[in-house]
N, CA, C and O atoms as CSV, one atom per row, in Angstrom:
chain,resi,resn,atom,element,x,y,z
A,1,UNK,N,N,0.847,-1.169,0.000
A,1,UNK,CA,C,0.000,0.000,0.000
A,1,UNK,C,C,0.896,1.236,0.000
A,1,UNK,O,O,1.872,1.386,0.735
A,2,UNK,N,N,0.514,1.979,-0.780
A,2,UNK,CA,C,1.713,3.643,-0.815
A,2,UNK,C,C,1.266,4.080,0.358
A,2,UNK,O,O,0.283,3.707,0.998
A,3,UNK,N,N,2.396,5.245,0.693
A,3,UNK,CA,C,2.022,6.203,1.702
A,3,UNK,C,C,0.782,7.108,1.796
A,3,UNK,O,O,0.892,8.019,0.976
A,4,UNK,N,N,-0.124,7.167,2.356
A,4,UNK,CA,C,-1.089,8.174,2.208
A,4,UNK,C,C,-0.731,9.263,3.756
A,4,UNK,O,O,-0.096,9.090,4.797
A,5,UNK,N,N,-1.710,10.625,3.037
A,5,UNK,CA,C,-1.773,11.320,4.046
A,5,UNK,C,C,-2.508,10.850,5.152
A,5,UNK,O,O,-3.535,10.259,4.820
A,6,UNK,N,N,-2.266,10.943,6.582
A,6,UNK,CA,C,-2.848,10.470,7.681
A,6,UNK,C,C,-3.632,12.162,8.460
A,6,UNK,O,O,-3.023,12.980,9.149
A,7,UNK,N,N,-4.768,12.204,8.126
A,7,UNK,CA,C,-5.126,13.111,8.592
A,7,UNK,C,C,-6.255,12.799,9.930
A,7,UNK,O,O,-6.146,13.404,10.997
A,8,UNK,N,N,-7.358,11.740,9.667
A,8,UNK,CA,C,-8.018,11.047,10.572
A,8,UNK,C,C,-7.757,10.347,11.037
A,8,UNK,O,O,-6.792,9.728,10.589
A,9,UNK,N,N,-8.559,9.753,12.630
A,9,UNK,CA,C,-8.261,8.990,13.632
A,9,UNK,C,C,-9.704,8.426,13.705
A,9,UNK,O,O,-10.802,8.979,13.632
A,10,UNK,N,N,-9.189,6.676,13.933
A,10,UNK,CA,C,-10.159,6.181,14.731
A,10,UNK,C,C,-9.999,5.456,16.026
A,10,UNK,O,O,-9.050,4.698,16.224
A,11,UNK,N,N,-11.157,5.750,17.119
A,11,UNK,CA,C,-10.264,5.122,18.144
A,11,UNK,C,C,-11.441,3.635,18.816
A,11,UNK,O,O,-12.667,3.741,18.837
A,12,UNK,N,N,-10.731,2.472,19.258
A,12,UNK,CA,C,-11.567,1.400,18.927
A,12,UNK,C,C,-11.437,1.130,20.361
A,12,UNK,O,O,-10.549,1.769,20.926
A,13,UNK,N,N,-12.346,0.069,21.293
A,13,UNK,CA,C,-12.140,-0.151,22.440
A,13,UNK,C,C,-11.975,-1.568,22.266
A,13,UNK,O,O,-12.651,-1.884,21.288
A,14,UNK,N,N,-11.459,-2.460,22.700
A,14,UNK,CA,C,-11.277,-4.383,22.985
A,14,UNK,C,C,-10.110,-4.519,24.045
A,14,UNK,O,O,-9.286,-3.944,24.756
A,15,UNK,N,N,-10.601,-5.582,23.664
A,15,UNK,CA,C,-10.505,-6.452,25.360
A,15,UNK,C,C,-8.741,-6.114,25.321
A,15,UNK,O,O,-8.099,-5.417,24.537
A,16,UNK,N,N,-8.393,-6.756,26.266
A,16,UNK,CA,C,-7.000,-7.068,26.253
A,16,UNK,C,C,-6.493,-7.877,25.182
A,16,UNK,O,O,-5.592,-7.626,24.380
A,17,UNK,N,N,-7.106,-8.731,25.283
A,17,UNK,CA,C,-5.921,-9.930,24.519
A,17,UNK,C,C,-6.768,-10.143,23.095
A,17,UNK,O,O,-7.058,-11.316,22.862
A,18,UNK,N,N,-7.086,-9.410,22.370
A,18,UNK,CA,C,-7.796,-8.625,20.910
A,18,UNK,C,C,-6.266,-8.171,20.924
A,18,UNK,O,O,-5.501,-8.651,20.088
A,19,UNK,N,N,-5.802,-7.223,21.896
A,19,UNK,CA,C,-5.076,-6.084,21.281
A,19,UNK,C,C,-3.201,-6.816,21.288
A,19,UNK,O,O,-2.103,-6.608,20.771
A,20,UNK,N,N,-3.875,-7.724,22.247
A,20,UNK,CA,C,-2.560,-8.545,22.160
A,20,UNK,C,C,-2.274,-9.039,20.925
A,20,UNK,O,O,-1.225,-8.726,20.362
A,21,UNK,N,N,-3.439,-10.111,20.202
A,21,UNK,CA,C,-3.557,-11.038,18.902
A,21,UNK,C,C,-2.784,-9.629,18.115
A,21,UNK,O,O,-1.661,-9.789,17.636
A,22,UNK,N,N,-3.262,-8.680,18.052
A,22,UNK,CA,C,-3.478,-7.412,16.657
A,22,UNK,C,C,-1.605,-7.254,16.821
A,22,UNK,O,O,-0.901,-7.501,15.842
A,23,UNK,N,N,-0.967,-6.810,18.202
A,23,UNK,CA,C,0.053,-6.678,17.882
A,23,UNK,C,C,1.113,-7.627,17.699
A,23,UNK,O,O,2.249,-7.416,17.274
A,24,UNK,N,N,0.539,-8.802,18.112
A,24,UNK,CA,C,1.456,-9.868,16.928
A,24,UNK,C,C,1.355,-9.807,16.191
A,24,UNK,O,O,2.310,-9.350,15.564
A,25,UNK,N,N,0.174,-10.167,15.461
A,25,UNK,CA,C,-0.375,-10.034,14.104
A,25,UNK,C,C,1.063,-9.289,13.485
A,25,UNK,O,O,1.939,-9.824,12.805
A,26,UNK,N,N,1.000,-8.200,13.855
A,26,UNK,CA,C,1.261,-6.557,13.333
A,26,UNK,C,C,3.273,-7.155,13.428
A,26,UNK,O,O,4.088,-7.168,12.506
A,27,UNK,N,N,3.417,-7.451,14.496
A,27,UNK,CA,C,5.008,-7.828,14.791
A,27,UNK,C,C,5.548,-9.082,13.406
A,27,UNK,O,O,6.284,-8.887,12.439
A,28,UNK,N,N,4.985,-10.054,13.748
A,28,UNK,CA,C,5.035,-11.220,12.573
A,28,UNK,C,C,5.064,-10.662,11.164
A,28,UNK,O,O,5.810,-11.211,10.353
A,29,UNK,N,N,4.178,-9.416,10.716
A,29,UNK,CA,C,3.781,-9.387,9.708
A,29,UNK,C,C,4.888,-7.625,9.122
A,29,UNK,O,O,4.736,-6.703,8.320
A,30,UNK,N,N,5.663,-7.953,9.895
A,30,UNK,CA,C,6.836,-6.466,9.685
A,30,UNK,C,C,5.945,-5.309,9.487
A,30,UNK,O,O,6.055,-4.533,8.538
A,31,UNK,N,N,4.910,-5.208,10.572
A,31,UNK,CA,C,4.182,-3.500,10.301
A,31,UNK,C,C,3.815,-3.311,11.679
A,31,UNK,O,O,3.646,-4.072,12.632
A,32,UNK,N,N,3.731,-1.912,11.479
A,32,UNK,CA,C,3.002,-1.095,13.040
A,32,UNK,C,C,1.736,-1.755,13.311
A,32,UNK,O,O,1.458,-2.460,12.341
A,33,UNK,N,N,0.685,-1.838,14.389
A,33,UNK,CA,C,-0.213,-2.204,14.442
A,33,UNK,C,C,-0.952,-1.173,13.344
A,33,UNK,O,O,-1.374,-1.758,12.347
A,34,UNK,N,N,-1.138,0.066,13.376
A,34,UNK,CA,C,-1.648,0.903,12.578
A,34,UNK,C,C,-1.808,0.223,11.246
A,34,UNK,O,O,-2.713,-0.358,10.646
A,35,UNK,N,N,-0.453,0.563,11.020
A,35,UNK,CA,C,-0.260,0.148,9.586
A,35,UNK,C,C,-1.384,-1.428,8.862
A,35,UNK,O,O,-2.004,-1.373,7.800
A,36,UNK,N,N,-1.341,-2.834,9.944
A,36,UNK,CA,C,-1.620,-3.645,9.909
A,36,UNK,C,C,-2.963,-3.630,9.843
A,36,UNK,O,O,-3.636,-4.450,9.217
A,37,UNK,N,N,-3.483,-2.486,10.632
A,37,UNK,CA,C,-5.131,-2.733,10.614
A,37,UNK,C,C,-5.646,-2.158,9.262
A,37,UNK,O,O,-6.587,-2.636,8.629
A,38,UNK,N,N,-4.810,-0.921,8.849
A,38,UNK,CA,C,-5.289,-0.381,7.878
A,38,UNK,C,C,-5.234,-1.041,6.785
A,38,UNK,O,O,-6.148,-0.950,5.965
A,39,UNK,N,N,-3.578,-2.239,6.468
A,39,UNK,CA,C,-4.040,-2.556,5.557
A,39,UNK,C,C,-4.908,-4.133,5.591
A,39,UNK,O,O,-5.497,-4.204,4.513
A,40,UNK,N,N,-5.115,-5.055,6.203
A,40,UNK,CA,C,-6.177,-5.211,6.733
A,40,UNK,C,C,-7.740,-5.070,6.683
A,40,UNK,O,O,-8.472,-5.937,6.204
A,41,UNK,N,N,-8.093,-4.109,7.125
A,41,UNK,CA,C,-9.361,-3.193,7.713
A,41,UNK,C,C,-9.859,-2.965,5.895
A,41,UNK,O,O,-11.042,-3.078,5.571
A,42,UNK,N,N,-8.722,-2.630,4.829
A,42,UNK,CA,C,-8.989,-1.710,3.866
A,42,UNK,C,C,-9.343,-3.284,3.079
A,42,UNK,O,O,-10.519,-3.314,2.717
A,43,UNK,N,N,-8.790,-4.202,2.845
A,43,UNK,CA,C,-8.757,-5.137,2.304
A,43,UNK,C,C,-10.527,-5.935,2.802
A,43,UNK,O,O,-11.426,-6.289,2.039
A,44,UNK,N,N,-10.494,-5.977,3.930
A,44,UNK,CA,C,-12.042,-6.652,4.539
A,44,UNK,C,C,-12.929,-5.685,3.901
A,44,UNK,O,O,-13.854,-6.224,3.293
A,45,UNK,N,N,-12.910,-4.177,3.858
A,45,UNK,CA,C,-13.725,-3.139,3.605
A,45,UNK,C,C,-14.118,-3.701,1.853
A,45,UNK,O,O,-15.219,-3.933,1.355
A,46,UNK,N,N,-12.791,-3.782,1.269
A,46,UNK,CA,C,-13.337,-4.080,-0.095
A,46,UNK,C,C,-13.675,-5.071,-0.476
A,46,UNK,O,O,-13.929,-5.224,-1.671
A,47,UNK,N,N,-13.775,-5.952,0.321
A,47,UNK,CA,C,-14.715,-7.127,0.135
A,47,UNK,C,C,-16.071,-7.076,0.055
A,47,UNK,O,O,-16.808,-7.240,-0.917
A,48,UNK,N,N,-16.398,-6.744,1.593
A,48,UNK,CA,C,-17.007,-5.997,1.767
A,48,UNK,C,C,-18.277,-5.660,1.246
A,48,UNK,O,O,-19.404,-5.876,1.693
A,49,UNK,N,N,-17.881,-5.078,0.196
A,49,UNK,CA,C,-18.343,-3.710,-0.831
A,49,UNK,C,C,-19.007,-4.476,-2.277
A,49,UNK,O,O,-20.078,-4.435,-2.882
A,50,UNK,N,N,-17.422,-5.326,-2.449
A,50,UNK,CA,C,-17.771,-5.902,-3.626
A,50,UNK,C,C,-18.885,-6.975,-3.390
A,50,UNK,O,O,-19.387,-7.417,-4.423
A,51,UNK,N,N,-19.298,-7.407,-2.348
A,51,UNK,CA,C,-20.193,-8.401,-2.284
A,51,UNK,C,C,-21.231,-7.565,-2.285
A,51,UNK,O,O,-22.067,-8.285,-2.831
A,52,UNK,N,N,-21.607,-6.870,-2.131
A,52,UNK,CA,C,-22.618,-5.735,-2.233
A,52,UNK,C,C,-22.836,-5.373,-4.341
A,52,UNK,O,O,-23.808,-5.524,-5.082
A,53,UNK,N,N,-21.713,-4.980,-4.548
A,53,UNK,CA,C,-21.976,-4.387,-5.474
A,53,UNK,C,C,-21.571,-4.940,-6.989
A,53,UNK,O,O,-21.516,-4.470,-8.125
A,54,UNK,N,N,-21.325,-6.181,-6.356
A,54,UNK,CA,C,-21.049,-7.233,-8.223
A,54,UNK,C,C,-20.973,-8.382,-7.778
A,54,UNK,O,O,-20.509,-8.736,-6.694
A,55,UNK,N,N,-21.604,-9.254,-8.920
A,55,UNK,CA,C,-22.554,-10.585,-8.333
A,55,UNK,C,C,-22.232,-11.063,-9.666
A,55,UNK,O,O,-22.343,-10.224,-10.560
A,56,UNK,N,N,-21.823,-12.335,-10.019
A,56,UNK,CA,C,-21.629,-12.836,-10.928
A,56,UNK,C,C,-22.459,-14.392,-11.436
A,56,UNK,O,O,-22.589,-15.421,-10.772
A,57,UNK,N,N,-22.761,-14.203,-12.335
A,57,UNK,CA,C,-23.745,-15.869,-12.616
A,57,UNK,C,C,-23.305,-16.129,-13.877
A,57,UNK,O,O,-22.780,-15.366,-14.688
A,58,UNK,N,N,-23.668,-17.695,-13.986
A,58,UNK,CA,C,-23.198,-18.458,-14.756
A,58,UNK,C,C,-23.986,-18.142,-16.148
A,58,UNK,O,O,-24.801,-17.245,-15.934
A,59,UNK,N,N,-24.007,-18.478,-17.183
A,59,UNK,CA,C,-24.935,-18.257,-17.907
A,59,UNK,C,C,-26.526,-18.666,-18.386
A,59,UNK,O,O,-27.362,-18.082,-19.075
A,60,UNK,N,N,-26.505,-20.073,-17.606
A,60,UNK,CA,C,-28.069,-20.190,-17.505
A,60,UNK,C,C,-28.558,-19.424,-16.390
A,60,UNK,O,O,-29.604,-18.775,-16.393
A,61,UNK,N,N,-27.961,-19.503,-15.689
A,61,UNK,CA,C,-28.732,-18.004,-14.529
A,61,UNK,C,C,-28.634,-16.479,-14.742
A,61,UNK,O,O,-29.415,-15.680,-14.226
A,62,UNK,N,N,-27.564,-16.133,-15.580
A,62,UNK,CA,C,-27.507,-14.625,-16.242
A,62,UNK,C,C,-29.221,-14.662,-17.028
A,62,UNK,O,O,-30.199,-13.963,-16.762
A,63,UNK,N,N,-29.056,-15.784,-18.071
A,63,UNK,CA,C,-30.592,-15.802,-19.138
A,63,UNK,C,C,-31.623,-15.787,-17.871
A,63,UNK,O,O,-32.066,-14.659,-17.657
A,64,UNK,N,N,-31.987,-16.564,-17.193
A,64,UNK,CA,C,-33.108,-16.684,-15.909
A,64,UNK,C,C,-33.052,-15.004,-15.639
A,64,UNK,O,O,-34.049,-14.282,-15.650
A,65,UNK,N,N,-31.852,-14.611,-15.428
A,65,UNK,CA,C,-31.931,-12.987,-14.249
A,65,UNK,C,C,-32.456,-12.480,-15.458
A,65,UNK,O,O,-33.677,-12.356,-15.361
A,66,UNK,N,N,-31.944,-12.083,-16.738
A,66,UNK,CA,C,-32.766,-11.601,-17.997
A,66,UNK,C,C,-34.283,-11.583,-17.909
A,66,UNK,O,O,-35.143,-10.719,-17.737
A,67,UNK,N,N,-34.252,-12.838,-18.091
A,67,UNK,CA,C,-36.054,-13.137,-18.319
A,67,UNK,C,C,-37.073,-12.481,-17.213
A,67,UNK,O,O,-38.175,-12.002,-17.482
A,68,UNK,N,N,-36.413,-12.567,-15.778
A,68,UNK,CA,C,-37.177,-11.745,-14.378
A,68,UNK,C,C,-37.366,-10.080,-14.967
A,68,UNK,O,O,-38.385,-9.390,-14.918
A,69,UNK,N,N,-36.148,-9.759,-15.473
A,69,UNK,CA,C,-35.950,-8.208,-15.777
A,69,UNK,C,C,-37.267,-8.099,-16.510
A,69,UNK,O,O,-38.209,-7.474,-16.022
A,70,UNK,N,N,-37.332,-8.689,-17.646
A,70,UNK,CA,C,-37.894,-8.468,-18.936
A,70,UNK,C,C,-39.386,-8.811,-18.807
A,70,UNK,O,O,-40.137,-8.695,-19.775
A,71,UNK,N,N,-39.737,-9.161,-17.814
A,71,UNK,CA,C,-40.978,-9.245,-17.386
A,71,UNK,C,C,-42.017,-8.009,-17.197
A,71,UNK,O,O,-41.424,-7.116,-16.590
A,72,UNK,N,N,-43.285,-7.657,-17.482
A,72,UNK,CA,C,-44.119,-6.910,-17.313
A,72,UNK,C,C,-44.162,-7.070,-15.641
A,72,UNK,O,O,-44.072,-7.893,-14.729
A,73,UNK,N,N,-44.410,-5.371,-16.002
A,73,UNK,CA,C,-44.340,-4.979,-14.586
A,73,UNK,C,C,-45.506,-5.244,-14.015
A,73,UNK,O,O,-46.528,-4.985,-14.652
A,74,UNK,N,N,-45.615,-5.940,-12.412
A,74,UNK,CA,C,-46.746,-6.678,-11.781
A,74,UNK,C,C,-47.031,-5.875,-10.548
A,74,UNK,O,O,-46.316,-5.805,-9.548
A,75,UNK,N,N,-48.506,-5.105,-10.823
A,75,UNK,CA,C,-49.031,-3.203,-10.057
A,75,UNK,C,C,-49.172,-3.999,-8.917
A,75,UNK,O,O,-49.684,-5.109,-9.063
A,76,UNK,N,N,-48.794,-3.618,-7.757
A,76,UNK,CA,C,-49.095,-3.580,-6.481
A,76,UNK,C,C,-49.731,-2.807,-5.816
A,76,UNK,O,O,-49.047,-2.053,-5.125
A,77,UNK,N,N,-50.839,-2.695,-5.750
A,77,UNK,CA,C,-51.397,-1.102,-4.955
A,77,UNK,C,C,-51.334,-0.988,-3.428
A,77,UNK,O,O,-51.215,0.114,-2.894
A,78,UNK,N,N,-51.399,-1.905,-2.860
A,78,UNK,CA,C,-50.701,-1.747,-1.508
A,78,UNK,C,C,-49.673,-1.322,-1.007
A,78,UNK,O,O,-49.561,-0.728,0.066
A,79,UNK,N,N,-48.445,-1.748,-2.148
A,79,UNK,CA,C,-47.192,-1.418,-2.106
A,79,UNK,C,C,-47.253,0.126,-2.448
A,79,UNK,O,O,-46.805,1.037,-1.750
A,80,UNK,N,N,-47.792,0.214,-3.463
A,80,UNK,CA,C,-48.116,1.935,-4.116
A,80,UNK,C,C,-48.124,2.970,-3.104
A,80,UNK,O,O,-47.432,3.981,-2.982
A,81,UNK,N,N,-49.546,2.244,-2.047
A,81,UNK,CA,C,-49.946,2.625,-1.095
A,81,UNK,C,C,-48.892,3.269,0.048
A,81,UNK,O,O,-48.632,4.418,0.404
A,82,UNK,N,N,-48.492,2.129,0.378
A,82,UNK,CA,C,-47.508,2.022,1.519
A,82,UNK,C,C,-46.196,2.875,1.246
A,82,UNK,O,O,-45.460,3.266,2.152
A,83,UNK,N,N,-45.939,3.175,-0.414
A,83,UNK,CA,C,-44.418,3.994,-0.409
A,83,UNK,C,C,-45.463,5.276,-0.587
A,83,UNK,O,O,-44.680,6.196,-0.352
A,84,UNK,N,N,-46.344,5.711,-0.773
A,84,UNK,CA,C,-46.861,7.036,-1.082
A,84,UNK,C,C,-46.931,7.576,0.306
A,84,UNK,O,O,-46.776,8.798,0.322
A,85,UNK,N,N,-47.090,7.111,1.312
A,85,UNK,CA,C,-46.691,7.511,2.635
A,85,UNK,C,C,-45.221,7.982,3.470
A,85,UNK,O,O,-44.170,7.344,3.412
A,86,UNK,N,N,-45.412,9.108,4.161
A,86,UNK,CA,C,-44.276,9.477,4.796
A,86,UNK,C,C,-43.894,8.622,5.532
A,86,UNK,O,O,-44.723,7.925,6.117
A,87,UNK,N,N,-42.345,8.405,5.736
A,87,UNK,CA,C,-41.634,7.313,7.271
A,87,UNK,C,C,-41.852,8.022,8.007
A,87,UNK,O,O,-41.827,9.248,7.895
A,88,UNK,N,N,-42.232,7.093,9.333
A,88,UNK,CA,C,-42.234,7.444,10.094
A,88,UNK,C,C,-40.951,8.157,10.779
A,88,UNK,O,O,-40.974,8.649,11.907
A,89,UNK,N,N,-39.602,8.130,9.744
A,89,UNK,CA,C,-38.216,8.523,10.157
A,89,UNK,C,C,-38.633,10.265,9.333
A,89,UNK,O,O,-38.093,11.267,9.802
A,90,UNK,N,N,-39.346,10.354,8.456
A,90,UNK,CA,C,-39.973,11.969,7.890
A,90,UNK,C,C,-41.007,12.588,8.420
A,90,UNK,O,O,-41.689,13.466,7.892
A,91,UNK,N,N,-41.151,11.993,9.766
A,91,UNK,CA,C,-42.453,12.893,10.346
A,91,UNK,C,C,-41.757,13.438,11.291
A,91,UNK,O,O,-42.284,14.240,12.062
């Protein structure tokens, strides 16, 4: 990982022997604990993410996900109902 600017802090609370594991971890692995979580922390984060945001299928299931898309749209008026209303998080 290049150097980046370090301008933010986060500060985490665990047990004792969490912080013990982390600075072996960190010793074994020739880095600061810092260093270790971040790169680490950054690596879990983009996992993460990507499981969120790209999904891959084979090609009889790509055609299946097609065919769902390509389907006429099926009116729900309850549903209609229910989003035409304010949350209770907007009142």
């Amino acid at each position: 990982m290049s150097r980046m600017e370090t301008k933010d802090r986060i500060d985490i609370r665990l047990p004792a022997v969490a912080k013990q594991v982390l600075q072996q971890a960190a010793a074994v692995s020739h880095k600061s604990v810092t260093e270790f979580l971040l790169h680490h922390g950054l690596n879990a984060a983009s996992r993460t993410l990507a499981d969120r945001q790209l999904f891959e299928l084979n090609e009889k299931d790509w055609k299946a996900f097609q065919e769902v898309l390509d389907r006429p749209v099926k009116r729900l008026p309850r549903l209609k109902k229910l989003l035409s209303k304010k949350s209770i998080l907007e009142a």
